[in-house]
C-alpha atoms as one frame of an Amber mdcrd trajectory, in Angstrom:
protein
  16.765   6.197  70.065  13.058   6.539  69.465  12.865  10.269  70.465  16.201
  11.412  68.355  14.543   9.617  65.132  11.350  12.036  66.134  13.559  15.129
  66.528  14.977  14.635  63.212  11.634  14.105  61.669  10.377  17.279  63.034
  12.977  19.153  62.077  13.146  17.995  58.701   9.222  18.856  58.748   9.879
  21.992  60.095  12.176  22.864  57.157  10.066  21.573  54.307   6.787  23.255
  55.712   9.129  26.921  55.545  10.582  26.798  52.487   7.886  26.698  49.585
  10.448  25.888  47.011  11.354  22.660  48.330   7.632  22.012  48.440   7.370
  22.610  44.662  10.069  20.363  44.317   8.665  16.839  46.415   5.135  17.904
  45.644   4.274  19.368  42.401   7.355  18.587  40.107   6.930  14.755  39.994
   3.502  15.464  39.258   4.267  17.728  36.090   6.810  15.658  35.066   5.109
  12.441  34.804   1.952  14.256  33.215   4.071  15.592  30.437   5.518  12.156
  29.516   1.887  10.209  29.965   1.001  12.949  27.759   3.616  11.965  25.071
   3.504   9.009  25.253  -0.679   8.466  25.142  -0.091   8.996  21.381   0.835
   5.486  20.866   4.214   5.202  21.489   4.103   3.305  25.242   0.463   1.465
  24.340   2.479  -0.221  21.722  -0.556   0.805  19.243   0.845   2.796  16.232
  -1.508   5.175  14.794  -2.332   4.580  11.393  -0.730   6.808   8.422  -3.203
   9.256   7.286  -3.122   9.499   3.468  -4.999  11.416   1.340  -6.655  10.525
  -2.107  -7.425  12.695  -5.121  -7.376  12.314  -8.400  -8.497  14.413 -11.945
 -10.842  11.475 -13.135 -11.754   7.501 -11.042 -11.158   4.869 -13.279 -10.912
   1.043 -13.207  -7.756   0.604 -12.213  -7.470   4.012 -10.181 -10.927   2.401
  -8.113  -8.801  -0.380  -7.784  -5.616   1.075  -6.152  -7.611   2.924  -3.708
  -9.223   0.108  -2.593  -6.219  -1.538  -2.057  -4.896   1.109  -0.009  -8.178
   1.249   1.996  -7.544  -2.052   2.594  -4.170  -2.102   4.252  -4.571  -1.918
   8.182  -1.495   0.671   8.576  -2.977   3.160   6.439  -6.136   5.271   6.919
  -6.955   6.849   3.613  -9.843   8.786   2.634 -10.493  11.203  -0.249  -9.869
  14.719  -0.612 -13.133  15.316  -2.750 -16.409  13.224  -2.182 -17.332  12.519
  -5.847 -20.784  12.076  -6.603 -22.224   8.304  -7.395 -21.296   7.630 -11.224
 -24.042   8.491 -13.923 -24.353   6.587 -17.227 -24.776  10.397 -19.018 -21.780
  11.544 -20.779 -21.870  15.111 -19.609 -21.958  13.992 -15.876 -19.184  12.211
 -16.476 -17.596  15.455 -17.818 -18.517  17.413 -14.921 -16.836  14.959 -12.850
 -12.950  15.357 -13.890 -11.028  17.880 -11.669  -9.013  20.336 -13.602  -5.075
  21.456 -12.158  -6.153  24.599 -10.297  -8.746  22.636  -8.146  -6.402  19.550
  -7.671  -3.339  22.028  -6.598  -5.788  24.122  -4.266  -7.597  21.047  -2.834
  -4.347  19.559  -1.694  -2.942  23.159  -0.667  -5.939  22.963   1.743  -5.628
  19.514   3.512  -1.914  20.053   3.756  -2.320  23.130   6.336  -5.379  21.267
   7.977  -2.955  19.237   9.064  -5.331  16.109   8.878  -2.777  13.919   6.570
   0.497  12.834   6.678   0.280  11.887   2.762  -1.341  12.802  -0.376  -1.612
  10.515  -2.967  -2.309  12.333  -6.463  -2.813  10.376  -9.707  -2.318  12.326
 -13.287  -5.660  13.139 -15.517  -4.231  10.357 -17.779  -3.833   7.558 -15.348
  -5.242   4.573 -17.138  -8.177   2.036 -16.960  -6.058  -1.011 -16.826  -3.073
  -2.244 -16.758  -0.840  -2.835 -19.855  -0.392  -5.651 -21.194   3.115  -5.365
 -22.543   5.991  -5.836 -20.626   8.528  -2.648 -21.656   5.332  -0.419 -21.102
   5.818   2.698 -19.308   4.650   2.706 -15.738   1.888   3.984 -14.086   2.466
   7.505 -12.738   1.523   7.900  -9.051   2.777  11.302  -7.523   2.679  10.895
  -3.849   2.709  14.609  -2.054   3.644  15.239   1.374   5.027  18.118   3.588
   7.810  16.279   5.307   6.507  16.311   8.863   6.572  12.577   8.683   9.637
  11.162   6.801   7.943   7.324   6.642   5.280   8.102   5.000   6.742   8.278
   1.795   8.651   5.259   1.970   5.695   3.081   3.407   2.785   4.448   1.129
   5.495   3.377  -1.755   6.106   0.317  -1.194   2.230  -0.290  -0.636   1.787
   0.965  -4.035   4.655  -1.285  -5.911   3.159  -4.359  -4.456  -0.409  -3.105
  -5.671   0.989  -2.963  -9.565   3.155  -6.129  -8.859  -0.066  -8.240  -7.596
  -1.907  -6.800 -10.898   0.978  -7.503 -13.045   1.277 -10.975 -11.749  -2.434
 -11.643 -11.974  -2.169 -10.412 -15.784   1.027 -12.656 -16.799  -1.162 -15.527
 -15.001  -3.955 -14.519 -17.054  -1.813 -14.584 -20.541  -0.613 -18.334 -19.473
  -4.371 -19.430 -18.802  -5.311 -18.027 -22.056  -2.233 -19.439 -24.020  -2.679
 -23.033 -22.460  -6.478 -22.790 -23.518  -5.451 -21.794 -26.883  -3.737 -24.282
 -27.381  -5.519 -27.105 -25.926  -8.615 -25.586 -27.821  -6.566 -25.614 -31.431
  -5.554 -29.366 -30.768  -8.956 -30.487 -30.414 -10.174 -28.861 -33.226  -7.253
 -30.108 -35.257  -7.308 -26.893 -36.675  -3.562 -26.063 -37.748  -1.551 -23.521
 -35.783   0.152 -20.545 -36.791   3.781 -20.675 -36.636   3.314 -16.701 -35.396
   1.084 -17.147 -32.697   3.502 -16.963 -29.327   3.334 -20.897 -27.703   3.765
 -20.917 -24.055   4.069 -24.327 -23.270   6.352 -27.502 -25.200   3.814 -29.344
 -26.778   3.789 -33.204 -25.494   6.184 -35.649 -26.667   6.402 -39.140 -26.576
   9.214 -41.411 -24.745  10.965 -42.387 -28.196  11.054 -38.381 -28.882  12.127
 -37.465 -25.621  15.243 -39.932 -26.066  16.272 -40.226 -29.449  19.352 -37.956
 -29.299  20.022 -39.782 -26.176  22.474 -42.713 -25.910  20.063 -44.814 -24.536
  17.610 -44.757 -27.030  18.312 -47.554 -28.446  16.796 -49.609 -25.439  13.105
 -48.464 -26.462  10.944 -50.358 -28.665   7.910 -49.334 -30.417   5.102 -52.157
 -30.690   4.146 -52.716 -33.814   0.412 -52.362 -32.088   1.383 -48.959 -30.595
């Protein structure tokens, strides 16, 4: 009946309002519990929005192709990179210019530094001798690109490396595409200068035959005929 459902209610009431641990319990636990979680999870975990990998850039001296890599990482929305040392705008004058390179001791102490800020996940170092461009033969030795981290994040390393192999495998490509342009031109060049070629100089492409050279180890060749008028 109505009135039993009311007794039970008021004694269940009754018992909550006298025992303050059962009020922590309905009350103020869900309350913790669910701010802890919203708090972990606010990172970018529940949004579904991953927070970008915070790398780190330094190296002993910029040049072309160094310019060019960092770019490339800048450039790549996972990564948020950013140098360890703002560098000065470049100067024309030689002794600037010497200034300008970063010996070992302030290289090792710089990243020493941002590693205990704590404000990167990654470090990406390159060597004093890194160089302007890339090398034009193929057995070359690659470019070295030390990346430095303190292990807190174990992706990192395996993310910011395969940004960086398909950075020297987009400039490779670019250069082998370059080589064939230039060949091709070479040789288009030499043919309409009827200059002769040199039996050294690498050719990239077969040069253009004609359907009675094109067959004439085949059986069939003996269906073409030449006209006497070409």
């Amino acid at each position: 009946s109505a009135g039993m459902i009311l007794t039970i209610l008021r004694i269940l009431f009754l018992r909550l309002r006298n025992n303050p641990m059962e009020l922590v319990l309905v009350f103020v636990m869900p309350v913790l519990f669910f701010s802890i979680f919203a708090g972990i999870f606010s990172k970018g975990i529940a949004t579904g929005s991953d927070k970008k990998l915070r790398v780190g850039w330094i190296t002993a001296e910029e040049t072309a192709l160094s310019i060019e890599l960092r770019a490339f990482l800048e450039t790549n929305s996972a990564l948020q990179c950013s140098p360890l040392i703002a560098r000065p705008a470049s100067s024309d004058e030689g002794d600037a210019a010497e200034d300008d390179v970063l010996n070992t001791d302030e290289i090792e102490q710089t990243i020493a530094d941002a590693q205990r800020s704590g404000r990167y996940d990654l470090i990406v170092r390159l060597p004093a001798d890194f160089p302007s461009r890339l090398a034009d033969a193929s057995d070359s030795e690659p470019c070295d690109v030390q990346l430095v981290t303190d292990g807190q994040n174990p992706m990192a390393v395996a993310m910011v490396t395969s940004v960086v192999k398909g950075f020297f495998a987009q400039k490779k490509a670019a250069l082998v595409a370059e080589q064939m342009i230039s060949l091709s031109l070479g040789e288009q060049s030499s043919i309409a200068s009827g200059a002769p070629r040199d039996a050294d100089t690498p050719r990239y492409f077969d040069p253009a035959k004609t359907s009675s050279q094109f067959f004439e180890d085949a059986p069939e060749d003996r269906f073409i005929v030449t006209d006497s008028e070409g």
